[in-house]
TIVEXSE-585438 format. One record per atom (N, C-alpha, C, O): residue in three letters; atom name; x, y, z. Coordinates in steps of 0.05 Angstrom, whole numbers, plus 5000, padded with zeros to 4 digits. Layout:
# residues N
  residu  atome  east  north    up
     ALA     CA     X      Y     Z
...
This chain:
# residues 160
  residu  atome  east  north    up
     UNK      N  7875   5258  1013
     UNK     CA  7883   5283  1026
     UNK      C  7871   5307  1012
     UNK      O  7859   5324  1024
     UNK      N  7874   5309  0990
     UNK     CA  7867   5333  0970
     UNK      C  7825   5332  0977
     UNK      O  7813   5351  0986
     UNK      N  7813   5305  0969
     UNK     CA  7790   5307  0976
     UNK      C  7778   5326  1002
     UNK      O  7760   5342  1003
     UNK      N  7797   5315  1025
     UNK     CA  7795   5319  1045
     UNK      C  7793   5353  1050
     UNK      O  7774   5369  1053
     UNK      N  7826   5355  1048
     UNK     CA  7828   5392  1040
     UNK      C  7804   5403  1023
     UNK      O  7787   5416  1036
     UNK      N  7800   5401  1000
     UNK     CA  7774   5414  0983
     UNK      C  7743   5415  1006
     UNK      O  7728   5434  1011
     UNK      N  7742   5381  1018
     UNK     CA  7709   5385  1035
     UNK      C  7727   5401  1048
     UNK      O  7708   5417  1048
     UNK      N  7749   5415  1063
     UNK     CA  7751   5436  1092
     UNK      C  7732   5462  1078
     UNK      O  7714   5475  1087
     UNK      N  7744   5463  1055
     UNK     CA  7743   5490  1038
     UNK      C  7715   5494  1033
     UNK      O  7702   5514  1040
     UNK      N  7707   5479  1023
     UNK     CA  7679   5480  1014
     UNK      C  7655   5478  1030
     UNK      O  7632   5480  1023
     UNK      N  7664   5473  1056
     UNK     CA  7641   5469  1073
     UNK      C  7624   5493  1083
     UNK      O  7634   5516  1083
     UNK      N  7601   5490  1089
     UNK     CA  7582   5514  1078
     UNK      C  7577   5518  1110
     UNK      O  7568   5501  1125
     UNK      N  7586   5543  1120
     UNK     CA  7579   5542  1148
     UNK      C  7544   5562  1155
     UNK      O  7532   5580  1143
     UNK      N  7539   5550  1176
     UNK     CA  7508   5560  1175
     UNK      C  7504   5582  1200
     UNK      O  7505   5578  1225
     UNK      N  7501   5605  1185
     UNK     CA  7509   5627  1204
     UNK      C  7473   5633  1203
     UNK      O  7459   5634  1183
     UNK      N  7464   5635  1234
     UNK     CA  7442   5639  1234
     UNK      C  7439   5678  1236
     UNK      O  7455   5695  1243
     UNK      N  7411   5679  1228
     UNK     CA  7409   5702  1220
     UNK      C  7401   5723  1248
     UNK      O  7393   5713  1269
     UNK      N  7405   5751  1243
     UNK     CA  7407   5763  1260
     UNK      C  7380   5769  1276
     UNK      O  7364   5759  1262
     UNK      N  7371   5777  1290
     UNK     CA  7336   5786  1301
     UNK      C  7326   5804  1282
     UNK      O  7302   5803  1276
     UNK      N  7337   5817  1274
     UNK     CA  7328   5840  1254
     UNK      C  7330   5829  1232
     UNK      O  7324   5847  1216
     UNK      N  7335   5806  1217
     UNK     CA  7334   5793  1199
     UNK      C  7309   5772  1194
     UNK      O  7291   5768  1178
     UNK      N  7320   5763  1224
     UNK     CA  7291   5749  1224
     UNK      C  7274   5757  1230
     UNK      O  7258   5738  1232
     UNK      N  7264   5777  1236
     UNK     CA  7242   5799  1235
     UNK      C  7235   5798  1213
     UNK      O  7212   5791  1208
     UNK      N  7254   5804  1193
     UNK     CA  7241   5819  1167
     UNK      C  7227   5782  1160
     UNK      O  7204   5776  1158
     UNK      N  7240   5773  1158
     UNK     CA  7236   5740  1151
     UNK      C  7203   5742  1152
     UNK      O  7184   5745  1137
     UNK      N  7208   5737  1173
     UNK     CA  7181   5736  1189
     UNK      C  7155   5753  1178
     UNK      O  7135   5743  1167
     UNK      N  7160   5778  1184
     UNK     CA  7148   5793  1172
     UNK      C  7135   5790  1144
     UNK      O  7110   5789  1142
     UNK      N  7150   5787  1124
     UNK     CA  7151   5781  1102
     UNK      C  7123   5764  1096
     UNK      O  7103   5771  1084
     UNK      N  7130   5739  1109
     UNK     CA  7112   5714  1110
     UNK      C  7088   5718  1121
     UNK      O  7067   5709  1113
     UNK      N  7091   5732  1140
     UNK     CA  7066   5738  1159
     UNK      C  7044   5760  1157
     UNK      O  7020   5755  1162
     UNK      N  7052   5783  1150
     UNK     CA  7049   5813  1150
     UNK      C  7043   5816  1129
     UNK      O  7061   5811  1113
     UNK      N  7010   5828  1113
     UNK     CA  7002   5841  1104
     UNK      C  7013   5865  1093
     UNK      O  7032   5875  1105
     UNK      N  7003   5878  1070
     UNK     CA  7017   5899  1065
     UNK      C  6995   5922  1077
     UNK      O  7004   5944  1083
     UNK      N  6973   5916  1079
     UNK     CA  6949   5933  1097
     UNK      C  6940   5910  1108
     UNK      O  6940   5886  1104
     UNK      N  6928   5933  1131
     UNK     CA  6909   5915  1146
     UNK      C  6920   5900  1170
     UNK      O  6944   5899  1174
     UNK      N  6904   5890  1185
     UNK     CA  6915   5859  1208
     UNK      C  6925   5840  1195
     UNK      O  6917   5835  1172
     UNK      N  6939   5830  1204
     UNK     CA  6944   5805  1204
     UNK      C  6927   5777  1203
     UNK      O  6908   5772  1218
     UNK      N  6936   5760  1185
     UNK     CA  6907   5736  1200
     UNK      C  6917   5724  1215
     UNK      O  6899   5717  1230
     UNK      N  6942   5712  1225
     UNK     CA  6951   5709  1247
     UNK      C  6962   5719  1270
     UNK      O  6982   5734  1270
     UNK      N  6951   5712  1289
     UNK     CA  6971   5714  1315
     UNK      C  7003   5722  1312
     UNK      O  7015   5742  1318
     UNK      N  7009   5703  1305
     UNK     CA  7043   5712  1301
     UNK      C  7040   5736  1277
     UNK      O  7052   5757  1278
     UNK      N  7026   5730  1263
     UNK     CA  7032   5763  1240
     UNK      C  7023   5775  1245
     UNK      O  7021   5792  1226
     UNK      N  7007   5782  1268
     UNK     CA  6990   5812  1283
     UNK      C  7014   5820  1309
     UNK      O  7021   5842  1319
     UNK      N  7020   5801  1314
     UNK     CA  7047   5805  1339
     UNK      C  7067   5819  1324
     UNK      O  7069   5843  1327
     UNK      N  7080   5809  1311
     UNK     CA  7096   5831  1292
     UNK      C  7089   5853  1272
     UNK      O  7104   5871  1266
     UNK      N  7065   5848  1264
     UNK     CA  7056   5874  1257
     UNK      C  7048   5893  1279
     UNK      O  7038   5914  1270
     UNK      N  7049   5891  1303
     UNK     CA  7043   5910  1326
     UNK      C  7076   5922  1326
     UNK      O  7083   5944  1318
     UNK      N  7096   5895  1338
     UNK     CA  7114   5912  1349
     UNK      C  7131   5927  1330
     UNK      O  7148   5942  1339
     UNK      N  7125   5924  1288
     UNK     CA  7129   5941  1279
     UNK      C  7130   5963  1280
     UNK      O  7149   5978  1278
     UNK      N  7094   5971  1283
     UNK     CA  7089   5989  1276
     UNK      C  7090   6012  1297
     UNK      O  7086   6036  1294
     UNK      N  7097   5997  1324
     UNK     CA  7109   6011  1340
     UNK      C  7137   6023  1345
     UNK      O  7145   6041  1359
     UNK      N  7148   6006  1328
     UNK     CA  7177   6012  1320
     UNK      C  7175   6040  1294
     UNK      O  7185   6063  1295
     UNK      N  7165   6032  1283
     UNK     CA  7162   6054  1254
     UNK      C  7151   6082  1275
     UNK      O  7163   6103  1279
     UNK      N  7132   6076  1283
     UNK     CA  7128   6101  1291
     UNK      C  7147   6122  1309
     UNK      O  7149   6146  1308
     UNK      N  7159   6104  1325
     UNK     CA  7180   6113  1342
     UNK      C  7205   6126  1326
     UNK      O  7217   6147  1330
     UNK      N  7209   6104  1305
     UNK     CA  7243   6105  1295
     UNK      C  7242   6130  1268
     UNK      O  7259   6147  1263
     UNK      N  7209   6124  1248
     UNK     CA  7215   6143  1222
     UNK      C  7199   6165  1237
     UNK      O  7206   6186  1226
     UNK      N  7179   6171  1257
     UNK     CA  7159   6193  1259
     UNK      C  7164   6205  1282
     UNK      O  7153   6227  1287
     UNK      N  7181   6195  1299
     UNK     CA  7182   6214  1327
     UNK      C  7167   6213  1346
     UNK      O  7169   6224  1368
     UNK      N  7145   6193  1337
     UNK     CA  7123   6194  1355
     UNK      C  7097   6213  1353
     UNK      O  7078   6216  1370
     UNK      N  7102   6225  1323
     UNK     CA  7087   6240  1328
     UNK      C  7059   6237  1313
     UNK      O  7049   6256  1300
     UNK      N  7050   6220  1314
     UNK     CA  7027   6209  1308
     UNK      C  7011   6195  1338
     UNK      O  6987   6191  1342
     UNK      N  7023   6193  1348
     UNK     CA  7016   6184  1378
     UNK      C  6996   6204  1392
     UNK      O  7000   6226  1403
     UNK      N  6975   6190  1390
     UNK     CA  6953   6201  1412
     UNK      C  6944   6188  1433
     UNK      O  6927   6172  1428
     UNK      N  6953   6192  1466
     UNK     CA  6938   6177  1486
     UNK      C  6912   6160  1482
     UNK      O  6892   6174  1479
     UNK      N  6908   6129  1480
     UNK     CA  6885   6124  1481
     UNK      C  6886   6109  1453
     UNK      O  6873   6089  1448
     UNK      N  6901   6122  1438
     UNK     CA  6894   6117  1404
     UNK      C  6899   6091  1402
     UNK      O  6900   6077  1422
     UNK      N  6903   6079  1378
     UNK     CA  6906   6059  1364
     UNK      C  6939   6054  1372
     UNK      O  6945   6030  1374
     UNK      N  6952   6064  1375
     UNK     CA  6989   6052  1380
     UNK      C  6985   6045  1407
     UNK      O  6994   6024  1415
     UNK      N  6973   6061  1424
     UNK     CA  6963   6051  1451
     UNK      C  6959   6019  1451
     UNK      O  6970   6001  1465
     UNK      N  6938   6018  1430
     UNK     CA  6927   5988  1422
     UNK      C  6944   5965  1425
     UNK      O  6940   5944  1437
     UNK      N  6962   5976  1412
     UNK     CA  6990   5960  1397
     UNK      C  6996   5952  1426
     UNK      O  6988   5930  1434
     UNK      N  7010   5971  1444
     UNK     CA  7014   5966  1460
     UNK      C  7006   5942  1480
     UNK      O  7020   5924  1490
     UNK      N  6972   5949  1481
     UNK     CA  6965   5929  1503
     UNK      C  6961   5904  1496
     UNK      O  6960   5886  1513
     UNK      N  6956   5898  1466
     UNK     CA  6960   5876  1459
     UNK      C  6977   5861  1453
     UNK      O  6974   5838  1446
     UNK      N  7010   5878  1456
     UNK     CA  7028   5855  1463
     UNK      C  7029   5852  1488
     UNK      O  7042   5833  1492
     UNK      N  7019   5864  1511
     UNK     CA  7024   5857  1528
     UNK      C  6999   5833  1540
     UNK      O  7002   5822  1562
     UNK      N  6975   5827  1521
     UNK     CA  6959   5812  1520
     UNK      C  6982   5786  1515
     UNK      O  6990   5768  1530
     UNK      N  6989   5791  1488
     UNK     CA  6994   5761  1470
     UNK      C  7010   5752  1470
     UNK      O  7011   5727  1473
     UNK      N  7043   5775  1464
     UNK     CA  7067   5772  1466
     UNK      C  7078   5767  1496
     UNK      O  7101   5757  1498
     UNK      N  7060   5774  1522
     UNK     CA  7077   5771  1549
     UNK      C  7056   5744  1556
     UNK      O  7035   5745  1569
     UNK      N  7066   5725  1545
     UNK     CA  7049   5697  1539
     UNK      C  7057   5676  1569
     UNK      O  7078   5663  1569
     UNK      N  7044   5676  1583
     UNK     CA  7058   5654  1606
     UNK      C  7060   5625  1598
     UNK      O  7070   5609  1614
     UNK      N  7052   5615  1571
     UNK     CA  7052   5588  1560
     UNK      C  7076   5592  1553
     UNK      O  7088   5572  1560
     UNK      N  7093   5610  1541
     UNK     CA  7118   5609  1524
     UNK      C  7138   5626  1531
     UNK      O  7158   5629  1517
     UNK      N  7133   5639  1553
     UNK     CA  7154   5652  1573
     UNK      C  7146   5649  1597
     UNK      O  7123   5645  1605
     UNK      N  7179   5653  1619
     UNK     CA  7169   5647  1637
     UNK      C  7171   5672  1651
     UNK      O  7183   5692  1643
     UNK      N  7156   5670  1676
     UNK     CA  7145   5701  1689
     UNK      C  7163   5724  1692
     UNK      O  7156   5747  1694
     UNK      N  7194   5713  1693
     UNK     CA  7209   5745  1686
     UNK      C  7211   5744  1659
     UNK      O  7216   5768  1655
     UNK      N  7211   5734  1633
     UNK     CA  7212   5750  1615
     UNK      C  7183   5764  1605
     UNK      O  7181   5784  1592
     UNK      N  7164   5748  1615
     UNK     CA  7132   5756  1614
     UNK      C  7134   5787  1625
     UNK      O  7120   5804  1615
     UNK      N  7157   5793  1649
     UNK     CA  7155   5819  1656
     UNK      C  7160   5834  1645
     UNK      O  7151   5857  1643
     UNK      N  7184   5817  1630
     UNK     CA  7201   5841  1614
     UNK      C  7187   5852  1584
     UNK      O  7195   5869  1568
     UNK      N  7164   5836  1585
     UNK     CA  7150   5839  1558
     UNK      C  7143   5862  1566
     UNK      O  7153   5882  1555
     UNK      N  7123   5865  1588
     UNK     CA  7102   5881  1599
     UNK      C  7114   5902  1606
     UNK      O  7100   5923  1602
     UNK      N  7140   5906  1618
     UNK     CA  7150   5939  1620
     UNK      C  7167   5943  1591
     UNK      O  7173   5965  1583
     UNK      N  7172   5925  1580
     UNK     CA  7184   5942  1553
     UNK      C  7162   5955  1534
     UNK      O  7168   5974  1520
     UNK      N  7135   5942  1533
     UNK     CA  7121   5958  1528
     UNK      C  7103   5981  1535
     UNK      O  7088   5996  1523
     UNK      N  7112   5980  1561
     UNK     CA  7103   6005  1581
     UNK      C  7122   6030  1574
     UNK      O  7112   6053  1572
     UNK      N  7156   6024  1570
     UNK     CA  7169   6042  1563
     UNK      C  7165   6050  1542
     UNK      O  7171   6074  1541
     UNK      N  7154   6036  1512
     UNK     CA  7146   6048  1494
     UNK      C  7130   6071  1493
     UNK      O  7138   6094  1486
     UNK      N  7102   6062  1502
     UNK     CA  7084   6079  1505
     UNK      C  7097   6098  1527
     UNK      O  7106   6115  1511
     UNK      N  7104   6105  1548
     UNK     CA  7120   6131  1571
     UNK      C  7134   6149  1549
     UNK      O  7127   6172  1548
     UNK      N  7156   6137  1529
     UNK     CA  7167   6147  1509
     UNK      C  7152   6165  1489
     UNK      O  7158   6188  1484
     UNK      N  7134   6154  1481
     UNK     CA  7111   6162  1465
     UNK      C  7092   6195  1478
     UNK      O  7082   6213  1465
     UNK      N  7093   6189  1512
     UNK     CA  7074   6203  1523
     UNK      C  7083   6216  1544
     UNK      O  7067   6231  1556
     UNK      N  7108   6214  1553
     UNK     CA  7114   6232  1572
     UNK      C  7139   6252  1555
     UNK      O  7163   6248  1552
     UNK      N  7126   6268  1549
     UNK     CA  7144   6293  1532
     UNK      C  7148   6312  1557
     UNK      O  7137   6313  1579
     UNK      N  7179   6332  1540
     UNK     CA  7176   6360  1556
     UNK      C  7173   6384  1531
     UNK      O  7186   6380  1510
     UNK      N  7163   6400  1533
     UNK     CA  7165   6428  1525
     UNK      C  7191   6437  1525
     UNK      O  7201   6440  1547
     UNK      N  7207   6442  1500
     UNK     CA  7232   6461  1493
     UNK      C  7220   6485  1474
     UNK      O  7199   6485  1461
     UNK      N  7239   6505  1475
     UNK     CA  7231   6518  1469
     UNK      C  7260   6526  1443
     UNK      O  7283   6526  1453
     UNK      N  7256   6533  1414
     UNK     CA  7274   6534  1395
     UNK      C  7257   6547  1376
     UNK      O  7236   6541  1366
     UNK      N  7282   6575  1373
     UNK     CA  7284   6608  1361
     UNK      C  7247   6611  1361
     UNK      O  7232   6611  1341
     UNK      N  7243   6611  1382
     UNK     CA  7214   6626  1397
     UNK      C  7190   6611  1394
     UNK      O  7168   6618  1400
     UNK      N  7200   6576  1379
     UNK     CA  7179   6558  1378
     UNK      C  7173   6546  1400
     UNK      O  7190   6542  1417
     UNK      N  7146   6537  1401
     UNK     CA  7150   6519  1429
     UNK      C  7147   6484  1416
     UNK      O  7128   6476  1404
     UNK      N  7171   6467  1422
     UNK     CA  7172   6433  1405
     UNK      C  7168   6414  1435
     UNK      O  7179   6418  1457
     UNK      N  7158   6403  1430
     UNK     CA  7151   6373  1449
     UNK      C  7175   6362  1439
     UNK      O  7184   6367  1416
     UNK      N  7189   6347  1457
     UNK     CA  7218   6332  1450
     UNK      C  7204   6306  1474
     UNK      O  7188   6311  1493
     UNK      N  7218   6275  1465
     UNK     CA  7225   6259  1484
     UNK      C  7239   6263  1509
     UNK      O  7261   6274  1511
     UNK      N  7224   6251  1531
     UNK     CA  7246   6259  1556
     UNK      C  7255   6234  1557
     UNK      O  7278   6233  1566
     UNK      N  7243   6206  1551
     UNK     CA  7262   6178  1542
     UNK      C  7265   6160  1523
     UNK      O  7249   6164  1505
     UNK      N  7279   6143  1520
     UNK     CA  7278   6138  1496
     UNK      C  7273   6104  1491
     UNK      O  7283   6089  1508
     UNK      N  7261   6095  1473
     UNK     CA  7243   6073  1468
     UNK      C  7267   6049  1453
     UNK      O  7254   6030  1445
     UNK      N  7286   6046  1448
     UNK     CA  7303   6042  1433
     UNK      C  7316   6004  1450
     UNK      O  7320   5982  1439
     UNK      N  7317   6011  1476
     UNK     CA  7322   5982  1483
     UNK      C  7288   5966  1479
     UNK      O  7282   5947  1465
     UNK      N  7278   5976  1492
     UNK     CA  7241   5967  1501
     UNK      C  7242   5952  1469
     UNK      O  7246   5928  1470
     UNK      N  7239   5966  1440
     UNK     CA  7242   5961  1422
     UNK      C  7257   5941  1413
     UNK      O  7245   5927  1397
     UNK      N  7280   5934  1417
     UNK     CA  7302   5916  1417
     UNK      C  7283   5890  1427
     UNK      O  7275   5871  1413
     UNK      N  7279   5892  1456
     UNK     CA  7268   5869  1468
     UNK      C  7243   5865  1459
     UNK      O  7240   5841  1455
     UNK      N  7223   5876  1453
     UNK     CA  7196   5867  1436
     UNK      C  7207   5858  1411
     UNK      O  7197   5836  1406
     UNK      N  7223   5866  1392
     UNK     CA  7232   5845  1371
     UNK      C  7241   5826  1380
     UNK      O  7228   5806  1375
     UNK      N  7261   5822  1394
     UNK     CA  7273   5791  1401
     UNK      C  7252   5777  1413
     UNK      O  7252   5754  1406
     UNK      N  7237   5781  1428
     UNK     CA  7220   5759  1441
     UNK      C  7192   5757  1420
     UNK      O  7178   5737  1423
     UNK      N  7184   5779  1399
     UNK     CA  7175   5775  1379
     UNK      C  7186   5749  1351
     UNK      O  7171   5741  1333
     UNK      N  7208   5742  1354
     UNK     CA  7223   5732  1336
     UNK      C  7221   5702  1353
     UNK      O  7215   5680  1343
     UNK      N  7227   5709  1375
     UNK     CA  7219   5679  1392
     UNK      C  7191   5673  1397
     UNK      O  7186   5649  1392
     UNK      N  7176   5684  1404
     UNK     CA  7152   5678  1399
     UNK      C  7141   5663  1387
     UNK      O  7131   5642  1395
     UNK      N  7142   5674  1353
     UNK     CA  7135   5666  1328
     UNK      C  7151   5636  1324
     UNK      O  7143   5615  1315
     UNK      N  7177   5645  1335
     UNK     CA  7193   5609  1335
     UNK      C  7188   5585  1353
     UNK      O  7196   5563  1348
     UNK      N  7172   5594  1378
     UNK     CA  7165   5587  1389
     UNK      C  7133   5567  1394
     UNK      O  7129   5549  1410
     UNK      N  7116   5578  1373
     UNK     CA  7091   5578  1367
     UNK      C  7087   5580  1334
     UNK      O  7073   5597  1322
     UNK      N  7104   5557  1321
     UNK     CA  7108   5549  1291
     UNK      C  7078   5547  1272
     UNK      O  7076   5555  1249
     UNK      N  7053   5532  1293
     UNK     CA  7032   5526  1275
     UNK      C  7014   5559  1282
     UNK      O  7014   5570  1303
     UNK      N  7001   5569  1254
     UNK     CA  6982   5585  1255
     UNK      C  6974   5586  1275
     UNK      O  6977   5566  1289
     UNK      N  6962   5610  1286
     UNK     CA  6943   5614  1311
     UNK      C  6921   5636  1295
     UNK      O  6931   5658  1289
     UNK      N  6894   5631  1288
     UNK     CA  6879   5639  1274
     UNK      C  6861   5652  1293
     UNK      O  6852   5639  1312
     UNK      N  6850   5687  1287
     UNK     CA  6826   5685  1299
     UNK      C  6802   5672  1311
     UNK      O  6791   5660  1293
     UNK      N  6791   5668  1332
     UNK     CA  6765   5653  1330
     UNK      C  6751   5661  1320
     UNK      O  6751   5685  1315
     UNK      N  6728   5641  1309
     UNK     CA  6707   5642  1298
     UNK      C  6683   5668  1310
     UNK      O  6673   5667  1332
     UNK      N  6680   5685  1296
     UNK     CA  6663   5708  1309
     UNK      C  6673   5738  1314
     UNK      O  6662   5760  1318
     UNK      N  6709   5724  1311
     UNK     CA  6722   5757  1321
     UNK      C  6736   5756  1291
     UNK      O  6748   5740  1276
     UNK      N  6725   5788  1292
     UNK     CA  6737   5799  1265
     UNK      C  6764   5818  1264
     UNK      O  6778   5823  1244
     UNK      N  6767   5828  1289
     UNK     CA  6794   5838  1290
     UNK      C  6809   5826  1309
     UNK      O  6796   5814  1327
     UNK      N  6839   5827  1310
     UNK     CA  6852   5818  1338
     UNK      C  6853   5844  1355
     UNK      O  6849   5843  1379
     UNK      N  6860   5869  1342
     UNK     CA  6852   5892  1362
     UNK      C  6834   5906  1353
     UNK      O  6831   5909  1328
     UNK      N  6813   5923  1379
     UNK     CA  6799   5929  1380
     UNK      C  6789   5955  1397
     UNK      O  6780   5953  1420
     UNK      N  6791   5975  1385
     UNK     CA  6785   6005  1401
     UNK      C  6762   6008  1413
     UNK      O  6740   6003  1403
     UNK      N  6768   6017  1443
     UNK     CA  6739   6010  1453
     UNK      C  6734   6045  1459
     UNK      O  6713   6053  1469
């Protein structure tokens, strides 16, 4: 009985970790401290990072139509809205959550504060974000072995 009672006590329960945990997890393993990624899965999360960072520490205000976060953009909607590993409504949901990112990013209004004129958000990127990490986190769980550049391509994105 006492054995018994002690294994209740001692038993180690396995609390899985949160998306934003396993993000960082992920990240960690995957993600460069500069630069691309050499994988697939660590260029996927290094996109929807850095789309996150830009949104959450900068405001957006590094965002130029066309630019490089643009990039970010279309290449999750290349890689991450995957029809092998989702199926066609979350494939959608890839593709307008990263549409709302970028709208967020680019559809500003003009306020005007003590005689400045400030660009403010008219929406906000904050769920879109949510859902490109979680299906970022599934992804990567989803698609366990490396996925390596091909032979010949030197970046995964590319400014045209």
């Amino acid at each position: 009985m006492i054995s018994w009672l002690k294994a209740q006590f001692t038993k180690q329960t396995k609390v899985e970790p949160s998306t934003e945990e396993r993000f960082g997890q992920l990240w960690k393993a995957l993600v460069p401290v500069g630069g691309e990624a050499e994988t697939l899965q660590g260029e996927i999360l290094r996109s929807v990072g850095r789309l996150e960072d830009e949104y959450n520490r900068n405001g957006n205000i590094n965002w130029e139509p066309g630019d490089y976060h643009c990039e970010f953009v279309e290449f999750l909607k290349r890689y991450l809205a995957d029809r092998n590993t989702f199926d066609q409504k979350t494939v959608q949901q890839i593709r307008d959550a990263a549409e709302k990112v970028r709208l967020a990013a680019e559809d500003l209004a003009t306020e005007y504060e003590n005689g400045q004129e400030i660009q403010v958000q008219k929406h906000s990127a904050d769920e879109a974000l949510n859902i490109l990490m979680e299906r970022a986190v599934e992804w990567c769980d989803k698609n366990p072995k490396p996925i390596y550049k091909p032979a010949g391509q030197d970046f995964w994105i590319t400014l045209e």
